[in-house]
C-alpha positions as CSV (number, residue, x, y, z in Angstrom):
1,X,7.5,26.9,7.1
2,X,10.4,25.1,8.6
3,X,10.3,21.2,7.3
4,X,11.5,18.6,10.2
5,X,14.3,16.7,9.0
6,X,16.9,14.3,10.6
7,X,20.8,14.1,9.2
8,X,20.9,10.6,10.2
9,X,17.1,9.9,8.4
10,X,14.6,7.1,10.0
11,X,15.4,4.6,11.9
12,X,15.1,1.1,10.8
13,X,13.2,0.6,14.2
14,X,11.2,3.8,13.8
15,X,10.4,2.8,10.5
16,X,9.1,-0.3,11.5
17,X,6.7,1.3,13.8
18,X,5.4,3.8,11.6
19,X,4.8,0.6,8.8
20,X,2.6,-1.3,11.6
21,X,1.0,2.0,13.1
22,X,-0.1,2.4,8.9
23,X,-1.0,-0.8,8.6
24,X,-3.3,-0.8,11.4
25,X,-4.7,2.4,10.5
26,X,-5.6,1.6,7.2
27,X,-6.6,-2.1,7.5
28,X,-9.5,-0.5,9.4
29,X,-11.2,0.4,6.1
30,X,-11.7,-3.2,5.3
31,X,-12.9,-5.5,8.0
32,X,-16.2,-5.7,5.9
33,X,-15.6,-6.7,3.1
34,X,-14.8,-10.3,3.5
35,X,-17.9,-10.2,5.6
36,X,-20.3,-8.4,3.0
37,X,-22.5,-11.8,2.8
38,X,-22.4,-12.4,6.4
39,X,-23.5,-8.9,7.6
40,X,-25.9,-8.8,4.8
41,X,-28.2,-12.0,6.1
42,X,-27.4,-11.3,9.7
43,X,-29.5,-7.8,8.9
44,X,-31.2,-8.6,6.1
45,X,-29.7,-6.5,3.5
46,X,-29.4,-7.0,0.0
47,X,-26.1,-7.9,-1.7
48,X,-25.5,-4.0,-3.2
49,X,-26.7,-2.6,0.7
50,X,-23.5,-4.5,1.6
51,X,-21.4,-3.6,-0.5
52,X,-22.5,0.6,0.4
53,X,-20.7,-0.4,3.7
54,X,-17.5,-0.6,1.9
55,X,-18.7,2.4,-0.1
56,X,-19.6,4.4,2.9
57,X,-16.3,3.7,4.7
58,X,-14.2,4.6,1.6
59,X,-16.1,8.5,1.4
60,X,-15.6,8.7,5.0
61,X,-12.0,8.2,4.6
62,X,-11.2,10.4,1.9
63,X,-14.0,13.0,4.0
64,X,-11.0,12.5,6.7
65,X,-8.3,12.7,4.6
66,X,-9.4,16.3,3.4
67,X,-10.3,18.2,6.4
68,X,-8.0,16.2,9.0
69,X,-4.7,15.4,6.8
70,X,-3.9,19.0,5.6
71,X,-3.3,19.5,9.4
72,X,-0.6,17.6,9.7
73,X,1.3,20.5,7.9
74,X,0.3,23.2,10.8
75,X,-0.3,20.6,14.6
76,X,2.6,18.9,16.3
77,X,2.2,15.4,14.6
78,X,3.3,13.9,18.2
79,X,0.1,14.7,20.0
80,X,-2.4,15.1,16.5
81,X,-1.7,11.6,15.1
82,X,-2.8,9.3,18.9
83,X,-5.6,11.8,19.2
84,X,-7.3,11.1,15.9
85,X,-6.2,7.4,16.2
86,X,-8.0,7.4,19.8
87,X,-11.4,8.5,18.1
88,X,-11.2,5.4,15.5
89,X,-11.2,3.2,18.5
90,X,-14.1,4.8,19.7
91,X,-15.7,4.0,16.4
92,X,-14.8,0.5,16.1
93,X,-16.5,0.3,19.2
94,X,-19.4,1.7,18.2
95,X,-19.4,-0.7,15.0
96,X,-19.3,-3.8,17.1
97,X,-22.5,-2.5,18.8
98,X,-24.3,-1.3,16.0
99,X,-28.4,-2.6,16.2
100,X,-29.0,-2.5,12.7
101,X,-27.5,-1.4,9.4
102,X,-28.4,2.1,9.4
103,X,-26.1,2.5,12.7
104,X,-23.5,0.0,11.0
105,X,-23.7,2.5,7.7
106,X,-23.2,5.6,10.1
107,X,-20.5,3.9,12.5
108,X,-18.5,3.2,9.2
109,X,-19.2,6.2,7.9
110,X,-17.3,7.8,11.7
111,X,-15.0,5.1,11.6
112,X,-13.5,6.3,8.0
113,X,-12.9,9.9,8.9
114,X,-11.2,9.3,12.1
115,X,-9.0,6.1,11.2
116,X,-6.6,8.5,8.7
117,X,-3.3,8.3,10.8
118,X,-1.4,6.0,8.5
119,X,-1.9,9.2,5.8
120,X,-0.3,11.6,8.6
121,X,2.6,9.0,9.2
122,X,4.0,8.8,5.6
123,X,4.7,12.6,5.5
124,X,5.9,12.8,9.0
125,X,8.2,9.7,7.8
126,X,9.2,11.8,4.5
127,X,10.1,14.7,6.4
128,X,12.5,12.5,9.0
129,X,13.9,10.6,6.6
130,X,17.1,11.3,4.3
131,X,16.8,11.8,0.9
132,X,18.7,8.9,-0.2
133,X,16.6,6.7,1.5
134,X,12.9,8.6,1.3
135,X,11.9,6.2,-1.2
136,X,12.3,2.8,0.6
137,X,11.1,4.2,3.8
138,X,8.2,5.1,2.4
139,X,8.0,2.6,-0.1
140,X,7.9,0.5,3.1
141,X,5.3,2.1,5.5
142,X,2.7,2.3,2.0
143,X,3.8,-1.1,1.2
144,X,3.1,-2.3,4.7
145,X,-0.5,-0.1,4.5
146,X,-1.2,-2.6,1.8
147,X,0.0,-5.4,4.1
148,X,-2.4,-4.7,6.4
149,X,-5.3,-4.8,4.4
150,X,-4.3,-8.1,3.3
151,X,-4.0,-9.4,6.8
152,X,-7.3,-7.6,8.4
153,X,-9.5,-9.3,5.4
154,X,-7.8,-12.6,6.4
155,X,-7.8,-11.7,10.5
156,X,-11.7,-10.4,9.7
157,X,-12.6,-13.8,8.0
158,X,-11.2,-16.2,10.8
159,X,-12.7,-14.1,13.1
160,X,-16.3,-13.7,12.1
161,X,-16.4,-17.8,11.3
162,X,-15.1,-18.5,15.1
163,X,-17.0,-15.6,16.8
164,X,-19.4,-13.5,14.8
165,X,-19.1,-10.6,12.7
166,X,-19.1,-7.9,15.5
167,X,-15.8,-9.7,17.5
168,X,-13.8,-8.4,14.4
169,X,-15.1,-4.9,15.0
170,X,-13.7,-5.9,19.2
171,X,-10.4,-7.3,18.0
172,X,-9.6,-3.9,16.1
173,X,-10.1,-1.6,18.7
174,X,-7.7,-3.7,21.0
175,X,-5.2,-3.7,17.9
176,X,-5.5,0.3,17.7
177,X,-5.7,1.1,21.5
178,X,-2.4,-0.5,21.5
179,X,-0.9,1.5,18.6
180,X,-2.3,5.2,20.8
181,X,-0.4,4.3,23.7
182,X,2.9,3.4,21.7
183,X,2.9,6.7,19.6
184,X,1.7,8.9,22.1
185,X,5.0,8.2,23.9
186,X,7.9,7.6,21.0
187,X,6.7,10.0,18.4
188,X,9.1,12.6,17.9
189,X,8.2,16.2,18.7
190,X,8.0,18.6,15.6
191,X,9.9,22.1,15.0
192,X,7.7,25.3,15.1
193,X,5.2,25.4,12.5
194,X,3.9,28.2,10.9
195,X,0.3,28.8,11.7
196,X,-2.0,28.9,8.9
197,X,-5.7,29.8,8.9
198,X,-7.7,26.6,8.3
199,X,-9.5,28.0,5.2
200,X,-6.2,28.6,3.4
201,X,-4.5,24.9,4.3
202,X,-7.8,24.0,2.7
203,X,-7.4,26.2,-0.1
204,X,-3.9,25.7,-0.8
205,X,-4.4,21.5,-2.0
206,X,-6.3,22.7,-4.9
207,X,-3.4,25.5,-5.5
208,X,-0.4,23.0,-5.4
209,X,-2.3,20.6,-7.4
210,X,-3.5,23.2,-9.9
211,X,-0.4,24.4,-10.2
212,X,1.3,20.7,-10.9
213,X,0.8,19.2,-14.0
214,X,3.1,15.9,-13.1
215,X,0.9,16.2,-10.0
216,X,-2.4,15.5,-11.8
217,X,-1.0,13.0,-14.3
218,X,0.2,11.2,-10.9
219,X,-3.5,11.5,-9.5
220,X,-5.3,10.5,-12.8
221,X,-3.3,7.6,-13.0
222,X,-3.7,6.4,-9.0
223,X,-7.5,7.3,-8.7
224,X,-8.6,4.9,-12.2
225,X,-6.5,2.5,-10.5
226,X,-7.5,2.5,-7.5
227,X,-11.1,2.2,-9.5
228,X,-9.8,-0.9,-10.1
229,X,-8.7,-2.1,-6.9
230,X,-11.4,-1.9,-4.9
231,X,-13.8,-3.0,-8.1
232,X,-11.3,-6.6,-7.8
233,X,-11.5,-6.8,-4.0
234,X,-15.3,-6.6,-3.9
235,X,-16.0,-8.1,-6.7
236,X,-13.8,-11.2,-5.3
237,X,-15.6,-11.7,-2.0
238,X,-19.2,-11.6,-4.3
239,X,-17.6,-14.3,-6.5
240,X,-15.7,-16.6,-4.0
241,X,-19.2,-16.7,-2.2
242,X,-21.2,-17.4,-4.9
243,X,-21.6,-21.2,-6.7
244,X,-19.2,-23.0,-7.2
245,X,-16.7,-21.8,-4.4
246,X,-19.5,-21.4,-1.7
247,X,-16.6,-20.0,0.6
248,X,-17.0,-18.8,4.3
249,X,-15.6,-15.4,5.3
250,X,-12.7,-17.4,6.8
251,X,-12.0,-19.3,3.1
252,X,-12.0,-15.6,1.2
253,X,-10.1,-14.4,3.9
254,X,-7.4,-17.2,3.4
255,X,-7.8,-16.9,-0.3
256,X,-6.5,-13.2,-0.3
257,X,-4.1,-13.8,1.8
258,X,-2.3,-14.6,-1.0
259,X,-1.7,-10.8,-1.8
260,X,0.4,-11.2,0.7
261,X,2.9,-12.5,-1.5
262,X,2.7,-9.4,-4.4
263,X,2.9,-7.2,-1.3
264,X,5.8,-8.6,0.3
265,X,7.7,-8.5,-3.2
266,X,6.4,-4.8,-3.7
267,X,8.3,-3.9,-0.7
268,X,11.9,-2.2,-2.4
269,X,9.7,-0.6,-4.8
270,X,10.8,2.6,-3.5
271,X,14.4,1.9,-4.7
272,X,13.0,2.2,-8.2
273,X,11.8,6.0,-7.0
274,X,15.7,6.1,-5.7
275,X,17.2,5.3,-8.5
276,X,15.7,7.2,-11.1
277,X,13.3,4.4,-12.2
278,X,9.7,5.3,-11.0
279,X,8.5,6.6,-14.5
280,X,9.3,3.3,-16.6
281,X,8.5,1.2,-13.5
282,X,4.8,2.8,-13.1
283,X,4.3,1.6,-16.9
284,X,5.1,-1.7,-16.1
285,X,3.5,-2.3,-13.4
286,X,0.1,-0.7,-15.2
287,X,0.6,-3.7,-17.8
288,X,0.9,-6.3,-15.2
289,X,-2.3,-5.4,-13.5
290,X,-4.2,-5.4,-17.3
291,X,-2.2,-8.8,-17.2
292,X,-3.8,-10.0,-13.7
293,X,-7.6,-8.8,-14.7
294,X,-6.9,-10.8,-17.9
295,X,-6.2,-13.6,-16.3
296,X,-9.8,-13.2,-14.9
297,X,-11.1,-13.2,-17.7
298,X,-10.3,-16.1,-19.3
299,X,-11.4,-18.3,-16.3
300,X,-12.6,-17.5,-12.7
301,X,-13.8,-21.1,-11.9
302,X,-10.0,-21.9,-11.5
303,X,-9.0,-20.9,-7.6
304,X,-5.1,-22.0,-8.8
305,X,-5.9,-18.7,-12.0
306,X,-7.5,-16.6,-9.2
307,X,-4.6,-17.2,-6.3
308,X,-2.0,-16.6,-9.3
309,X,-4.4,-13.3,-10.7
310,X,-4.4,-11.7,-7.2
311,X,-0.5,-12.0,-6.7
312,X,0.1,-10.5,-9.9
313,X,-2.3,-7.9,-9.3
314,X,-1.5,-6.9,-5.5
315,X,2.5,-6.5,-6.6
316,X,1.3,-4.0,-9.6
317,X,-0.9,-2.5,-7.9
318,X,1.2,-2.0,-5.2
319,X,4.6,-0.9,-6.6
320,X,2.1,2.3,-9.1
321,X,0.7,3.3,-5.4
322,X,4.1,3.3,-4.0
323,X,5.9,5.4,-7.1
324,X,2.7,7.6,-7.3
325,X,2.7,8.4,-4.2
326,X,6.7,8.9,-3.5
327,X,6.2,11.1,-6.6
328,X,4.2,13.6,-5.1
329,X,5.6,13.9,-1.7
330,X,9.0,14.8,-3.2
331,X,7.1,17.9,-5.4
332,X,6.9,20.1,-2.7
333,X,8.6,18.8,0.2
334,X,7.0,22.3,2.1
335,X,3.5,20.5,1.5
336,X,4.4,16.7,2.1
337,X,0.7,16.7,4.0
338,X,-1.4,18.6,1.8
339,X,0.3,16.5,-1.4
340,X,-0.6,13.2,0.3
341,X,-4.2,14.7,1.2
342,X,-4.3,15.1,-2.5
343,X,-3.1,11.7,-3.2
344,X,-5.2,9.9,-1.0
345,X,-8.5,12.2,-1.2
346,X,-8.3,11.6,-5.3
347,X,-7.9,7.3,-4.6
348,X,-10.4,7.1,-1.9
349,X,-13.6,8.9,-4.0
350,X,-12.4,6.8,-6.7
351,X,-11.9,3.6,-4.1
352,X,-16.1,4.4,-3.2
353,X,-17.0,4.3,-6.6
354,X,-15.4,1.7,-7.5
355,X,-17.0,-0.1,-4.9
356,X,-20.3,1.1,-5.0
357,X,-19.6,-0.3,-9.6
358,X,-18.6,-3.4,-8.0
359,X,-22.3,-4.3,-6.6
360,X,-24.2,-3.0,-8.9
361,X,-21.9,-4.8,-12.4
362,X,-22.6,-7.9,-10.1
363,X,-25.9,-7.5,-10.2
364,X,-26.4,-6.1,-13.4
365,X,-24.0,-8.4,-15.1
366,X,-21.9,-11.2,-13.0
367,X,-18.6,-11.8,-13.0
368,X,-17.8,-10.8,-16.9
369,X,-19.4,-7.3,-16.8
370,X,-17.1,-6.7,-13.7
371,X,-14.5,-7.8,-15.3
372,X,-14.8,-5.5,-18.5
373,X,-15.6,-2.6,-15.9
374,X,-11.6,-3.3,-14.9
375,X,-9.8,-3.4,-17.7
376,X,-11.6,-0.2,-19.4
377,X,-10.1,1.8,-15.9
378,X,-6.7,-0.5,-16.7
379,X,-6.6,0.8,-19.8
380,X,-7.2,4.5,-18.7
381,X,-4.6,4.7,-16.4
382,X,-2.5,3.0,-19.3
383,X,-3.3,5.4,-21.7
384,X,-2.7,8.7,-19.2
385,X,0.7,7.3,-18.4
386,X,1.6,6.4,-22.1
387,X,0.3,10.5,-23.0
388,X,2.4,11.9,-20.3
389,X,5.2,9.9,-19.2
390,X,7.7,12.6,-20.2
391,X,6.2,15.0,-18.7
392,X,6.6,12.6,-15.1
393,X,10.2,11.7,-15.9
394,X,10.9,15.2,-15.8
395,X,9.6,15.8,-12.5
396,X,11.2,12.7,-11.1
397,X,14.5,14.1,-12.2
398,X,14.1,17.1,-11.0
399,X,13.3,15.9,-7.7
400,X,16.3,13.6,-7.5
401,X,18.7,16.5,-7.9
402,X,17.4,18.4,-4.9
């Protein structure tokens, strides 16, 4: 298969568009779950129903991300990636419209699978971009993924206070229609792929994974953290609206707007990748989130510990998404789509059950059984990376010389 590839790399301009097109994409995953509380009194849910429409949105994501992604390695990217992007409009419609919370769970459900364009713009960016500067361009578009998750719980929050819950559903169809229309007309056209049967692109993730061992260290490693990520994030919204915060939607939404600030400082993270620093910098990063849940621990009636926890914790978290995943599209440059499939498949299951743990340890257990939940996955990922970080410097090497 020929790979498409540009002497003179990405664009800073092009770049740019690819990191809002992602962040768009991907912030669609999370309008709910600053409004979890909201949504569950307007239908008269219970607080773990709620939380399954995070859960629900998560499967339907990685769902999309295994039978849509792969794809990217055999359509023209130009016209796939606005198609696909058009039919998550169509489900953020239907969302705003939903009549009760079985069409709200099924609406999600749609609006997962479809909204995975972000995942077909990182490889398309690692196939245009030079290999000097792979790493910070994608380093920025995943960085700017994470951005946009920030800002769409925040945008979600103001929203639903001003206008109601279903507006925010409105407001991201608008946001996305605009992205179609942009791509559709400055994406650049692909070489000649080589056709391959559908079954096989299926069949060969497993193979290239299988067949990688720094490849499923990598994924070990990203899907107990992302565990861990999506455990903090719903688990935050349950606690800032419980006694003694009381906090709207908007005031959670403002409240993680502080990520902001790890995400923004995660943003060069690729240079570490560039440099010959992603093995050493994953490590680090792993003991700064155990750091941020820690912080946690010792006190979450403290909204100064809790800003500081979730800065620390969206910079690590971000810069060990950003090296894992610059890791494995520079494996098999010939796969860039099935790898991130992989990648983001692996995450995403994780992502739902770590969701789906964050209800029911808040049930079961408040805030300090949540808690505990995270740092045993912390300390997992810690422990995978500690077994086998030779084995990933090697690869990272490797790739560097190529």
């Amino acid at each position: 298969m020929t790979i498409p590839t540009s002497p003179a790399g990405m664009s800073r301009t092009m770049t740019l568009l690819f990191a809002l097109a992602g962040a768009s994409a991907v912030g669609n995953l999370y309008w709910a779950q600053p409004l979890l509380t909201r949504i569950a009194e307007d239908l008269g849910v219970s607080a773990s129903s709620s939380g399954v429409l995070v859960t629900v949105t998560q499967l339907g994501y990685a769902l999309g991300v295994l039978l849509l992604v792969p794809l990217g390695d055999a359509f023209n990217r130009r016209r796939f990636i606005p198609v696909v992007m058009g039919l998550s409009v169509l489900s953020l419609l239907f969302c705003s419209l939903a009549p009760g919370y079985g069409a709200l769970l099924g609406g999600l459900a749609v609006l997962g699978i479809t909204t995975i364009s972000g995942q077909l713009l990182v490889p398309l960016a690692g196939d245009l971009a030079a290999t000097h500067q792979r790493g910070t361009v994608i380093g920025t578009i995943a960085s700017s993924m994470l951005i946009g998750i920030m800002l769409s719980r925040f945008i979600s929050g103001v929203i639903a206070d001003a206008f109601g819950w279903r507006a925010v559903y409105v407001t991201a169809s608008v946001i996305n229609i605009i992205f179609v229309l942009i791509l559709a007309r400055v994406l650049p056209d692909d070489v000649c792929r080589q056709r391959i049967p559908y079954g096989k692109l299926l069949g060969s993730i497993v193979g290239a994974v299988a067949n990688s061992h720094p490849a499923k260290v990598t994924l070990l490693i990203g899907a107990s953290l992302f565990v861990v990520f999506m455990m903090f994030w719903s688990g935050m919204t349950f606690l800032l609206s419980a006694q003694p915060f009381s906090y709207t939607p908007a005031q959670i939404g403002l409240v993680n707007l502080f990520g902001l600030i790890g995400a923004f400082a995660a943003q060069r993270t690729g240079l570490l990748h560039d440099r010959g620093w992603s093995t050493w910098g994953t490590g680090a990063a792993l003991l700064l989130v155990l750091i941020s849940v820690g912080i946690l621990a010792v006190s979450s009636v403290s909204i100064v510990l809790i800003t500081v926890s979730i800065i620390l914790f969206n910079l690590a978290s971000q810069v060990v998404n950003i090296l894992n995943q610059t890791r494995l599209l520079s494996i098999r440059p010939e796969l860039r789509s099935r790898m991130n499939t992989a990648f983001v498949f692996c995450n995403f299951i994780a992502g739902a059950v770590g969701s789906a743990l964050a209800g029911i340890c808040w049930e079961k257990g408040g805030w300090p059984l949540l808690i505990t939940a995270q740092i045993i996955f912390t300390l997992a990922a810690l422990i995978i990376w500690a077994a086998q970080r030779k084995v990933l410097f090697k690869a990272e090497t490797t790739a560097l010389k190529e």
